[in-house]
C-alpha positions in Angstrom: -167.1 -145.8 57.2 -164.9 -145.8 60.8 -167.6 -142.8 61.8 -170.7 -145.3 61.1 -168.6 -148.3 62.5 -168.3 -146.5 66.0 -171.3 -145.1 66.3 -173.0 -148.8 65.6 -170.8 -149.9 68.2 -171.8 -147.3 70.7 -175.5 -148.0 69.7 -175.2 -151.6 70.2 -173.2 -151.9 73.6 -175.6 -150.1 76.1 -178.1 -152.1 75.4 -176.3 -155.3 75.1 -174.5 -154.8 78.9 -178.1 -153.5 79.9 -179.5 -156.7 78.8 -176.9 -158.6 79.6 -176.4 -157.4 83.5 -180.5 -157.2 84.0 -180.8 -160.9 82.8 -177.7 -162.0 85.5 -179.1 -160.0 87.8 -183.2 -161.5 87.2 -181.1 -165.1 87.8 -179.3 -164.3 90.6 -182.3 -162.9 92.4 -184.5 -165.6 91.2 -181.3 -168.1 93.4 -181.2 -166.2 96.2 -184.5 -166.9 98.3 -183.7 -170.3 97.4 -179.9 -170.9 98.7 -180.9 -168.2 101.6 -184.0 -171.1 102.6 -181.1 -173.8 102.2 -178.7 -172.3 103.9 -180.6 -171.3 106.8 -182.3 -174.7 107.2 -178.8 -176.4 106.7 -177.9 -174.4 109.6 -174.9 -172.3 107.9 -173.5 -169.1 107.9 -175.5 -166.6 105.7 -171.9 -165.1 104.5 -172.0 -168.9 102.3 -174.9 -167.5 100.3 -172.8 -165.1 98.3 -169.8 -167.7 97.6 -172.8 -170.3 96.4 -174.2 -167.0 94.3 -170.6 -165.9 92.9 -169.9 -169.6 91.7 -173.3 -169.8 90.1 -172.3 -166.7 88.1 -170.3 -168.2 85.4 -173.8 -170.9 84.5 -175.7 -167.4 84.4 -173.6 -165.6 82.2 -173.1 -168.5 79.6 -177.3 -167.9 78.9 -177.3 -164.6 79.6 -174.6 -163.2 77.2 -176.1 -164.6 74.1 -179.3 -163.0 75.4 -177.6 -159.8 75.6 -176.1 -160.4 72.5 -178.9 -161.0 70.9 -181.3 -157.8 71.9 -178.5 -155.2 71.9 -178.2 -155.9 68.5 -181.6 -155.9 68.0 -182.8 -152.6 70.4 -179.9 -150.8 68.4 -181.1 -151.1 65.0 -184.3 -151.0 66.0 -184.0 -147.3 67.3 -182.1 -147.0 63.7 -185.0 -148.0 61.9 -187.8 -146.1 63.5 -185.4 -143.0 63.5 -185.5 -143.3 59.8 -181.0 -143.1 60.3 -181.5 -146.9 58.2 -183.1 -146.2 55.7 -180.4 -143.2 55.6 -177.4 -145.5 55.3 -179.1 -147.4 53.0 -179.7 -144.8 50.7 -175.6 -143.3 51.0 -174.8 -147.7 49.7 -174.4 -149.2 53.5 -176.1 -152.1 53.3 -176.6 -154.7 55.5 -173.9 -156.9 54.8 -171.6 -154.0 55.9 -173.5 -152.9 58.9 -173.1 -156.4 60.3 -169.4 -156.0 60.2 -169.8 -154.4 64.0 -172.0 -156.6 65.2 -170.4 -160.0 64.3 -166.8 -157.8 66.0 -169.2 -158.0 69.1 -170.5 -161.9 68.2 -167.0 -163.6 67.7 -165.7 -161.7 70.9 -168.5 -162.7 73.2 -168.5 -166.2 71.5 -164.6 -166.7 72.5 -165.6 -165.6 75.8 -168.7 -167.6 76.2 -166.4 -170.2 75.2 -164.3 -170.2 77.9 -166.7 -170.2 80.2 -168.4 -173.2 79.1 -165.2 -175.4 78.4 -163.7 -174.0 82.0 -164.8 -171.3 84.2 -168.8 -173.0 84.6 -167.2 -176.7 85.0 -164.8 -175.3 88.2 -167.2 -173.2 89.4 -169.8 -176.0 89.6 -167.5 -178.2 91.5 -167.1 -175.4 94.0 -170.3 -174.8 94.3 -171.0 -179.1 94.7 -168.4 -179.0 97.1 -169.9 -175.9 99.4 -173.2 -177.7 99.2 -171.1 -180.9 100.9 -169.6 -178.7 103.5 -173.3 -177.4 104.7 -174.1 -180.6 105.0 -172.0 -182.2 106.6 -170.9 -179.0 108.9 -168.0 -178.4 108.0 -168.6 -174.7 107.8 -169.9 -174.4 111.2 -173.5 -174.7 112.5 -175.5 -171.9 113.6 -177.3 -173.2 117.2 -180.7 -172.8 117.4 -182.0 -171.0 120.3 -185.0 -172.6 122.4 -184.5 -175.9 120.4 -182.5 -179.1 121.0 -179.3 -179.1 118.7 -177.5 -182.6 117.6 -174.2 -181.9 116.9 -173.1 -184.7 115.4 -174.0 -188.0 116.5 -173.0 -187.6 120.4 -173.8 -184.3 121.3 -177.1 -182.7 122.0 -177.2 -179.3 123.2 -180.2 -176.8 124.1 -179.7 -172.9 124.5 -182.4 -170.4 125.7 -180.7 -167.7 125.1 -177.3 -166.4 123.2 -176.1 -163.0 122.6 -172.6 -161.4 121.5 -173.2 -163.4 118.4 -173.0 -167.0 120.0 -170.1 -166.5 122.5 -172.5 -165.6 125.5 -175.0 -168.5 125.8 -177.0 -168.5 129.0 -179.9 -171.5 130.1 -177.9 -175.0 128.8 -178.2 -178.4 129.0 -176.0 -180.8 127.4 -175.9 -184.4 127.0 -172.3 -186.4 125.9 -172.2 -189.7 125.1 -168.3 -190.8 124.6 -166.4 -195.0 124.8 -165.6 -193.8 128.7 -169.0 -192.3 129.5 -172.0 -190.8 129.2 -172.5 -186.8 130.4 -175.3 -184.6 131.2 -175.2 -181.1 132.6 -177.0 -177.6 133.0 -175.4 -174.6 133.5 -176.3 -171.0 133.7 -173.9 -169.6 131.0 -171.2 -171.1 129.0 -168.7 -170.4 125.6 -167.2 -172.4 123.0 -163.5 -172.2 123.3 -160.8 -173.3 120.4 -158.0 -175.1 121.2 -154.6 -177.1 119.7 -156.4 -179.6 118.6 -159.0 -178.4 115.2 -160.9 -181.8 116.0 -161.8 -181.0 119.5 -163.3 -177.4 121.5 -163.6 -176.8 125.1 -167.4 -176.2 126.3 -166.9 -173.9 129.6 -169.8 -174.1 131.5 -170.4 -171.9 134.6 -172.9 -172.3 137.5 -174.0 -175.8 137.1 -174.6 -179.6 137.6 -173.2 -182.4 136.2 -174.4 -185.9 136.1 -171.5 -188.9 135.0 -172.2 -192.3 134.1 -170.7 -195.3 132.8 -169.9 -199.0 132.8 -168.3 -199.5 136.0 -169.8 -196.7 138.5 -172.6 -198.7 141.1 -174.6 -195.4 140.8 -174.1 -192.1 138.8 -172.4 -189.6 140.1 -173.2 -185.7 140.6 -171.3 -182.6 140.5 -172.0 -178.9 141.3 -169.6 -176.9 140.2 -169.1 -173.0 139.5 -166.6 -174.1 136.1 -166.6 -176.9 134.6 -164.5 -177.7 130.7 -166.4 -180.2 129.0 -164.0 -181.2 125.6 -166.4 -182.2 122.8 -164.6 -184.1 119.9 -166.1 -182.7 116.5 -167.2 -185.2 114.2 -164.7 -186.7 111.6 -166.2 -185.5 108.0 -165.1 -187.7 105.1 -163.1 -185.5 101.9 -165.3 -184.1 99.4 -165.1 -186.1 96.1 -162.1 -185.7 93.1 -163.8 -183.1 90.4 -165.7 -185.5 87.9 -166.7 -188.3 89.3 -170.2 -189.6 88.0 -170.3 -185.8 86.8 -170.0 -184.8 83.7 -170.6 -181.4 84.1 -167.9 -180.9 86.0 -165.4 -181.7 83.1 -163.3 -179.5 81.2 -164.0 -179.3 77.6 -160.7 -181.2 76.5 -161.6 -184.0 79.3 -165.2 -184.2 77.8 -163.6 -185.2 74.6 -161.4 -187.5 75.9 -163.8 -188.8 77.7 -166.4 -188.9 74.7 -164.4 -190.4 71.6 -161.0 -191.5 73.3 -161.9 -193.8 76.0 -163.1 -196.7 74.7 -162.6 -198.6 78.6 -165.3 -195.7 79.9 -168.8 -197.3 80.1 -171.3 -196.6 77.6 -173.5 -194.5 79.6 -170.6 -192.5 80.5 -169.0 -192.3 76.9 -173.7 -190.9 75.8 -173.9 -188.7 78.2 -170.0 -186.9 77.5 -170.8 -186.8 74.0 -174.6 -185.7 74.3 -173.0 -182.9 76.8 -169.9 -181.7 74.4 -172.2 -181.0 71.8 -174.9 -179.4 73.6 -172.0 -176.9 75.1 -170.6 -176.5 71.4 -173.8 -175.8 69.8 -175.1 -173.5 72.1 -172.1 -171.4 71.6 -171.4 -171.8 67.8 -175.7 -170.6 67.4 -174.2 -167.2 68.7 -172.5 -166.7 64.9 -176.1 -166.3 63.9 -178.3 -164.0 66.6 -176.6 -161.0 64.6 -178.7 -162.1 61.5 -181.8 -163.0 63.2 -181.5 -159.6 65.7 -181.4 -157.4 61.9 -184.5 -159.6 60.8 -186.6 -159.0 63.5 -185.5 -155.6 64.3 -186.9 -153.6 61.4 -190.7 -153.2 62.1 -193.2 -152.2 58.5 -193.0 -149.0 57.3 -195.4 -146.8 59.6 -195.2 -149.1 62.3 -193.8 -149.5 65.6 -194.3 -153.1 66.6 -192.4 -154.8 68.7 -193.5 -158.2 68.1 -190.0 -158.8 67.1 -188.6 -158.3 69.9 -191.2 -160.8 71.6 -190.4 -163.2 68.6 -186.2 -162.9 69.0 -187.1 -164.1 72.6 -189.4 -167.0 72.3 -186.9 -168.2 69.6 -183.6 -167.9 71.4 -185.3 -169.9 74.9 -187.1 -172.3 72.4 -183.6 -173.2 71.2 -182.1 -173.5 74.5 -185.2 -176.0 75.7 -185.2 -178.2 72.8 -181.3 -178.3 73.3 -181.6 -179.3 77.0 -183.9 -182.4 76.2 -182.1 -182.9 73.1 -179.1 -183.3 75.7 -180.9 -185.1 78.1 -182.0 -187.4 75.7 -179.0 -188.3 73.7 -177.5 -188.8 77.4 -180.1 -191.4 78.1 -179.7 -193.5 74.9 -182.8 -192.9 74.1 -181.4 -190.6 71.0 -178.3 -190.6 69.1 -176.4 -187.1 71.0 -175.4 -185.5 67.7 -177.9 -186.4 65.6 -180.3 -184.8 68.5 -179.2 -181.9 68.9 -177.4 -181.0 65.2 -180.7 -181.2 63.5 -182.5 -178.4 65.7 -179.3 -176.7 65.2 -179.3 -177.2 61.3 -182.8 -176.0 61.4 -182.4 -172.7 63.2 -179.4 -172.1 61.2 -181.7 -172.2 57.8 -184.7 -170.4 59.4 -182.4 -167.5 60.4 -180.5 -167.3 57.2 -184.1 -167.2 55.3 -185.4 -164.6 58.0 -182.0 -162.4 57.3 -182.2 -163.1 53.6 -185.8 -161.8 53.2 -184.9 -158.1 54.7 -181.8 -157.6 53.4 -182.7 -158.9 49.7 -186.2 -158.5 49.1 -187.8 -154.7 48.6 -189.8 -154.3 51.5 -189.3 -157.8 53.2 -190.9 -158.7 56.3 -189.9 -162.5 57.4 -192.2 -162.1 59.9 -195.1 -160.1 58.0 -197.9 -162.4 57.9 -197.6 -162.7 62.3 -197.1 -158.8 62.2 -200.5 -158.5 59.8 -202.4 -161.0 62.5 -200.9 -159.5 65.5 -202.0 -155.8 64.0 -205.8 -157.0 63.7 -205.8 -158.8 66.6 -204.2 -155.1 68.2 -207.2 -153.3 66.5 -210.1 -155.7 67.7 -208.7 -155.3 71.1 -208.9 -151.2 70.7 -212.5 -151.8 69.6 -213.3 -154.4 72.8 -212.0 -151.8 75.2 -211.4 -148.4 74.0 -208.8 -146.0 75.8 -209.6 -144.0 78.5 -209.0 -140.8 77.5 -212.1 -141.8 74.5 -214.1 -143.0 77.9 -213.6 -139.4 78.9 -214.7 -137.8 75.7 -217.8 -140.3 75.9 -219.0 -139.4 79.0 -218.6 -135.4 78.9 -220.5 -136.0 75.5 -223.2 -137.8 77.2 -223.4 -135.4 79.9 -223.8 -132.8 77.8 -226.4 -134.2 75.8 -228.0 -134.6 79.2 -227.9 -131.0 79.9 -229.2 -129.7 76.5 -232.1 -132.3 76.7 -232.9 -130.9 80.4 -232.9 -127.2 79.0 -235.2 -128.0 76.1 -237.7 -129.8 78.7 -237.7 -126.8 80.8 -238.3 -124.1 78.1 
């Protein structure tokens, strides 16, 4: 029994971290062009992409390892079934029951993991990733200038470049205009640099080769200055703290605070109290459903006897998003008031939880069970109409070097 145990468990976890890295990787990708347009438009640093990507990470592993989950289980014992090596252990006395030992081994682990990401990992990661959103915005991770276009830098500052090499610290073609209490200031210059200094809230602008126009208040006429190296200090703009983790969001609670928050805070407000229940529960059913994909992967693996179909792989896939959905606007709902949270989202839960246990009783109890036999009868027919409709090609071939040949035999015969 250890020999089929490990050799289940080696059939189960390439296709499980297959599944699992190629659906992380399918999110990530699908991310990217977005928070790449964001970024770029927000006027960031492009290196922010890929802290924004790693923080959305734990989200896309919380939906992608019940997914993998789900199919390795499924792609392993379906290569056991149409190898014939199931119905093999089935006929030495391994039945299901004791083939699902390895598979719920891999179910309870990636469960307690999953776990942990949704009660901790996903809520911190989402705050950082609120929090670099903030910084774009407000520029606190520095602004990229644009070349040939006017540039406000904050609310006093308004700089054109035409041209900038060495990565920014060579900028050539400038005009400036500062507006500070004292006075106002405009000036061109051939080149210039940004220069640090003491002080994190202010940066010297050298400018080289230029004219400077002052004004202010109590001059009778603005003055003029040409000057071959001028320091202009610019004072950055004062950006208020990113909010405490939490506030007005939900997600960004801890599972033990989501609770409190939920049942033990009767001072909360009750749309705070809905929406901290309605979100506990959708993170705790979505999680607890991962005790049964190992049951609904063996029901939909095994494909009828002289068959190949994969419709249950197509079926295992529509099921396991169609959960997910109808929890999201179960959660969204209960948040709302419009539904009672448990109620909403327990009842698809109870639901699924019946339909898989039929599917997994019907194979593993019933000779020759198919739960899914009367969609794999339709979906065979419909197969077979479509053969008719459009034959293969290689019978296209066969048709044609037929007709041509009938062509030839019926030219001979006219010529004799």
């Amino acid at each position: 029994m250890a020999l089929i145990d490990r050799y289940l468990a080696r059939a189960i976890f390439i296709p499980l971290l297959g599944t699992l890295l190629l659906a992380a990787m399918l999110l990530v990708l699908d991310k990217m062009l977005r928070l790449f347009d964001f970024v770029v438009s927000a006027g960031g640093p492009v290196s922010v992409v890929w802290q924004m990507l790693a923080n959305m990470l734990p989200e896309y592993f919380a939906l992608g390892i019940p997914i993998g989950l789900l199919l390795g289980i499924l792609l392993a014992f379906r290569g056991l079934a149409l190898s014939s090596e199931l119905d093999a252990l089935r006929g030495i006395g391994v039945g299901y029951g004791r083939m699902l030992r390895v598979p719920y081994f891999y179910a309870i682990a990636l469960m307690a993991l999953n776990l942990f990401i949704v009660s901790y990992v996903e809520p911190y990661a989402r705050y950082n990733y609120e929090g670099l959103q903030f910084d774009l915005r407000s520029g606190t991770l520095g602004a990229s200038i644009k070349v040939g276009e006017f540039n406000r830098l904050g609310d006093n500052l308004t700089l054109r470049i035409d041209k900038s090499e060495e990565e920014g610290t060579d900028l050539s073609g400038i005009f400036v205009s500062l507006k500070t209490d004292e006075m106002d200031v405009a000036a061109t210059a051939e080149r210039g640099e940004f220069l640090a200094t003491d002080d994190p809230d202010t940066i010297i602008f050298r400018l080289q080769n230029g004219r400077l126009i002052q004004d202010a208040d109590n001059f009778a006429t603005p003055r003029t200055l040409a000057f071959d190296s001028y320091d202009l200090p610019v004072s950055l703009p004062r950006v208020g703290a990113f909010r405490d983790r939490g506030l007005d969001q939900i997600r960004e609670l801890y599972l033990p605070e989501l609770t409190q928050l939920a049942y033990f805070t009767p001072e909360a407000e009750l749309e705070q109290r809905l929406a901290a229940r309605a979100n506990l529960h959708f993170r705790l059913v979505e999680v607890i459903m991962m005790l049964m994909l190992p049951l609904l992967a063996i029901a939909l693996a095994v494909p009828p006897k002289r068959s190949s179909s994969s419709l249950g792989i197509f079926v295992a896939i529509v099921m396991v998003v169609t959960y997910h959905k109808i929890n999201q606007y179960a959660w969204g709902a209960g948040a709302q008031g419009r539904l009672n949270p448990e109620v909403a989202l327990y009842v698809p839960f109870l639901f699924f939880v019946v339909l898989i246990g039929w599917m997994y009783h019907v194979i593993a109890h019933r000779p020759g069970g198919q739960p899914i036999g009367a969609l794999e009868a339709v979906f065979s027919k419909v197969a077979k109409g479509v053969k008719k409709i459009m034959p293969n090609p290689r019978a296209r071939a066969l048709a044609r070097r037929q007709a041509a040949r009938e062509a030839r035999e019926a030219q001979g015969s006219a010529a004799s």
